[in-house]
C-alpha positions in Angstrom: 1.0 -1.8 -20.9 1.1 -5.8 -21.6 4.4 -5.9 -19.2 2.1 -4.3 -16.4 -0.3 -6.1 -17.1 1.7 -9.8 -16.7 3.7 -8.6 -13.7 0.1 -7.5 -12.2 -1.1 -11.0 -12.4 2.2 -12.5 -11.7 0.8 -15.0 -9.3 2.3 -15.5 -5.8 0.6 -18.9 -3.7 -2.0 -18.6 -6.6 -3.6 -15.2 -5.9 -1.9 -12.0 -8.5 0.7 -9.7 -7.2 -1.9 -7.4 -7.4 -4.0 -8.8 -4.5 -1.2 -8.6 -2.1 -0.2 -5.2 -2.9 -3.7 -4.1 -2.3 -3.5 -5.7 1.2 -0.2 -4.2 1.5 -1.3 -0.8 1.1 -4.4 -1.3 3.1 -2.1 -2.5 6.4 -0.4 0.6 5.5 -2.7 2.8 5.8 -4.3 1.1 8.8 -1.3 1.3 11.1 -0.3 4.7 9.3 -3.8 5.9 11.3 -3.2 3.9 14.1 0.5 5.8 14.4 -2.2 9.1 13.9 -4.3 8.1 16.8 -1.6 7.4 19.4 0.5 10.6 18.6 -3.1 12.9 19.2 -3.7 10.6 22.7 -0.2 11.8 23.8 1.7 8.7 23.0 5.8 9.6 22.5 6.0 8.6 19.0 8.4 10.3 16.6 6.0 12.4 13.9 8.9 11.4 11.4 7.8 7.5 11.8 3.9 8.7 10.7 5.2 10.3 7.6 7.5 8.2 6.4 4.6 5.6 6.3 2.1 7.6 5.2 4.3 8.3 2.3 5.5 4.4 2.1 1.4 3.4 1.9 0.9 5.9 -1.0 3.5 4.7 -3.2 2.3 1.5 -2.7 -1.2 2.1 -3.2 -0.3 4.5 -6.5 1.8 1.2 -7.9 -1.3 -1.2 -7.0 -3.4 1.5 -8.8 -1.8 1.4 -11.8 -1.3 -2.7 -11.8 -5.2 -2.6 -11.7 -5.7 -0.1 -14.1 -3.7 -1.8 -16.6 -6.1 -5.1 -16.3 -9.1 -3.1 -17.5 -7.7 -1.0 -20.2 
C-alpha cells in the first residue's frame, strides 16, 4: 500500500498526481454528459464515442479512488 501511496503523492508542478487525476475524471465525466445531452437533442454523434468515455472516466475515477484511499488507511 506504501507504493500507492508514494505514486499518489508523486508531485507533478507541486500539486500530487492524485489531484490531477481527480480533475481528470471530473472533465470526464463532464463532457461524457455533455456527449449524453447532445445525442438526446438529436445531435449525430456516434453512441460508441459516449461509452467508450463513460467507461474511460470510470477507470479513471476507480484508479483516483484507490490513490485516495490509500492516503487514509
Amino acid at each position: 500500500m506504501d507504493h500507492v501511496r508514494n505514486l499518489a503523492l508523486f508531485p507533478i508542478l507541486g500539486k500530487p498526481l492524485v489531484v490531477y487525476l481527480g480533475l481528470l475524471t471530473f472533465a470526464g465525466f463532464l463532457t461524457t454528459a455533455t456527449l449524453g445531452v447532445l445525442i438526446l437533442k438529436g445531435k449525430r454523434i456516434p453512441l460508441n464515442n459516449h461509452l467508450l468515455l463513460a467507461k474511460i472516466s470510470i477507470t479513471i475515477a476507480v484508479i483516483h479512488g484507490f490513490m485516495a484511499f490509500s492516503l487514509f488507511v
